[in-house]
C-alpha positions in Angstrom: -75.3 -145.6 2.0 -78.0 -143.9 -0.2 -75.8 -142.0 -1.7 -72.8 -145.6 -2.3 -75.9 -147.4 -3.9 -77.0 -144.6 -6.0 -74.1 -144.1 -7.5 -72.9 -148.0 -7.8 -76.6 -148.2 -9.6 -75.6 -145.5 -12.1 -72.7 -147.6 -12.7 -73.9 -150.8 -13.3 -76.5 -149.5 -15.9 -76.4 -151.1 -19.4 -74.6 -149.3 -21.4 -72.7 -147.2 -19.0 -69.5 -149.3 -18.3 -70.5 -152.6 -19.8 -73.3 -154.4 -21.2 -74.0 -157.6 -20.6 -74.9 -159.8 -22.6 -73.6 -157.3 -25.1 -75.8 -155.0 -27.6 -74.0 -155.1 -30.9 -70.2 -155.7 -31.2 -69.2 -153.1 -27.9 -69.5 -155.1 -24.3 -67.7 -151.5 -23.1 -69.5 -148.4 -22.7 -71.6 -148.9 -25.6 -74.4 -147.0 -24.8 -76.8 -149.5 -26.2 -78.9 -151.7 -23.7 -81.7 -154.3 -24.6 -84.4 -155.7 -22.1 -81.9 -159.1 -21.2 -79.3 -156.6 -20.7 -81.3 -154.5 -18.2 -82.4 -158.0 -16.8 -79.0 -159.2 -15.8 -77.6 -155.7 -14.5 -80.5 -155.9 -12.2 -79.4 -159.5 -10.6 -75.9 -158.3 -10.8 -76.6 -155.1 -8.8 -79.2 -157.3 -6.4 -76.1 -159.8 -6.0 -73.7 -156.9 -5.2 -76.0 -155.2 -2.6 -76.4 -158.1 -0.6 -73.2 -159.7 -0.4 -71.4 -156.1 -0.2 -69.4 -156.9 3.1 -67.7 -160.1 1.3 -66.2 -157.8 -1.9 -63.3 -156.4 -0.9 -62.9 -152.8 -2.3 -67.0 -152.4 -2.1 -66.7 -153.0 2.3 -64.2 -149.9 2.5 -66.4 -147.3 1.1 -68.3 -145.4 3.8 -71.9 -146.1 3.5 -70.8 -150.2 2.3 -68.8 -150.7 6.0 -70.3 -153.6 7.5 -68.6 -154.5 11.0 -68.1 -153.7 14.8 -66.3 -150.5 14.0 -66.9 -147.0 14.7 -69.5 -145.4 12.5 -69.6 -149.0 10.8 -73.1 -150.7 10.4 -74.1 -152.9 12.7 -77.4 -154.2 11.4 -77.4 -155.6 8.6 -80.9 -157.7 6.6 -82.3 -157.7 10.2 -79.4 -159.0 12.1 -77.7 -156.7 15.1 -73.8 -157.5 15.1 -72.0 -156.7 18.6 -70.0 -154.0 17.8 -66.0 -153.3 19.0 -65.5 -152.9 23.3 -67.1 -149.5 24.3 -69.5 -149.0 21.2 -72.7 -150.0 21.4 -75.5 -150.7 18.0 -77.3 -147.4 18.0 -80.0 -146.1 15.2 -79.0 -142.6 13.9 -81.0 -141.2 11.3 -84.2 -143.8 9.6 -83.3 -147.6 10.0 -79.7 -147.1 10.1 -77.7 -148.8 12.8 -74.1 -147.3 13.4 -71.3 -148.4 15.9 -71.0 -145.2 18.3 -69.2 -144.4 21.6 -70.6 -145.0 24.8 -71.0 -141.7 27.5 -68.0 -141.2 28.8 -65.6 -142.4 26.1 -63.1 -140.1 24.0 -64.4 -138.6 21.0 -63.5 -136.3 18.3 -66.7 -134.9 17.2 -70.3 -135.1 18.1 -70.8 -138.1 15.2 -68.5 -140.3 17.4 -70.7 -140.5 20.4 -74.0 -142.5 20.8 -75.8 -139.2 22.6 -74.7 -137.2 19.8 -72.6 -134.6 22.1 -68.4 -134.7 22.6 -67.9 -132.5 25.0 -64.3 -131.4 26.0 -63.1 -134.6 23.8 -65.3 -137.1 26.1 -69.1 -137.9 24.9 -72.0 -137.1 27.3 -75.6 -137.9 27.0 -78.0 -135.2 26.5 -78.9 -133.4 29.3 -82.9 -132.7 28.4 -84.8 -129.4 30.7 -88.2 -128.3 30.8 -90.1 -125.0 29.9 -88.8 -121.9 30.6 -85.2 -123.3 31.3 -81.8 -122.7 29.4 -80.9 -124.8 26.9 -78.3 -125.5 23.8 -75.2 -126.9 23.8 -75.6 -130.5 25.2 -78.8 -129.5 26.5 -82.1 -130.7 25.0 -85.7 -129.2 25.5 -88.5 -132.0 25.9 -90.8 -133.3 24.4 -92.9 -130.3 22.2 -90.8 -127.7 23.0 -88.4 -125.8 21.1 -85.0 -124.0 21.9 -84.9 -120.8 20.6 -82.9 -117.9 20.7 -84.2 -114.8 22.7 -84.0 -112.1 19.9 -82.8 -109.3 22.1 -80.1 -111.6 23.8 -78.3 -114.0 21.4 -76.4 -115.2 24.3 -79.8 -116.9 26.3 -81.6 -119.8 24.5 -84.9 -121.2 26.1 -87.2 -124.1 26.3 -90.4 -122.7 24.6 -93.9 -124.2 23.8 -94.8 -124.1 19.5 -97.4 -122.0 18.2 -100.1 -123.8 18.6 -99.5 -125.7 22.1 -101.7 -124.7 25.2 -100.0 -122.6 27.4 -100.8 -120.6 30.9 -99.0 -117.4 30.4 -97.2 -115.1 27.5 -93.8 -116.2 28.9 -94.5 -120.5 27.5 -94.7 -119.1 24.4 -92.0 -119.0 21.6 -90.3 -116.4 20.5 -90.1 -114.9 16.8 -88.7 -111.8 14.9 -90.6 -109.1 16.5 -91.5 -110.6 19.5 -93.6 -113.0 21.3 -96.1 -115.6 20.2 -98.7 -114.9 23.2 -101.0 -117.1 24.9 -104.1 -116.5 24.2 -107.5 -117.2 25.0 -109.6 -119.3 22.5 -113.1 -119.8 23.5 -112.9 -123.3 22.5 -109.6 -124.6 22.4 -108.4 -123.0 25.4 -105.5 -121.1 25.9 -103.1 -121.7 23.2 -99.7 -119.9 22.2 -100.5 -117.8 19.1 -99.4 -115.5 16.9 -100.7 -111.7 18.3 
């Protein structure tokens, strides 16, 4: 939507396509642009913006799709629609509220489902393991760890504790290039994963 908005600002500058009320004798790409002119692109693009789902060619553009949808948005100035039989309103990336698939419902790709995962065409909610415990595809680490690939074994991702996290033994610890981060003892912070 960012990216819609940008560019439909760009357009609607003074001067770019039109220029209203006009500077000189060119309303068309004139180039030109006076404080009134600036003014009234400004309540044009304001009026635009917010009545977007009602203009016909502006509610098909992806990022401008207001509705109940897939991958449509279903909040709009504060307002949650119900979205289409097995979607539900679900907040992706900032404040933006998409239709997605439900678990369990067909899917395409991983931007389909709610849980972010379409697995074997059919979306599944993330399955999320502690430390030391294999992890990747459909499988999430909790909360402050990483998954990391072991670098002698490309094939084995793990459930690590960041540089910096307390830790009990060498094998909490992330991995890195060359090795380990190891747990070691700080006389006041504990023990704490660190760089050797």
């Amino acid at each position: 939507m960012i990216l819609a908005a940008t560019l439909l600002f760009a357009l609607l500058s003074p001067g770019i396509l039109l220029t209203l009320p006009p500077v000189g004798k060119k309303v068309f790409m004139s180039g030109k642009t006076s404080l009134l002119a600036v003014v009234v692109h400004a309540v044009v693009f304001y009026l635009v913006m917010k009545y977007r789902s009602s203009i016909p060619l502006l509610n098909s553009v992806e990022g401008f799709q207001i509705g109940t949808g897939l991958n449509q948005i279903c909040l709009v100035e504060g307002r949650k629609r119900d979205c289409e039989k097995g979607l539900e309103c679900t907040q992706t990336s900032g404040m933006v509220f998409l239709c997605k698939k439900k678990a369990e419902a067909s899917c395409e790709k991983d931007s389909d489902c709610s849980s972010n995962y379409c697995n074997n065409k059919k979306c599944e909610n993330l399955k999320v393991v502690g430390l030391n415990q294999i992890c990747g595809r459909g499988i999430a680490c909790g909360a402050d760890l990483d998954c990391l690939i072991h670098p002698s074994n490309k094939n084995i991702n793990r459930c690590k504790k960041k540089e910096g996290a307390t830790c009990n033994d060498n094998n909490d610890c992330d991995f890195y290039p060359n090795g380990y981060i190891k747990c070691m003892t700080h006389s006041k912070l504990g023990k704490k994963c660190r760089r050797p």
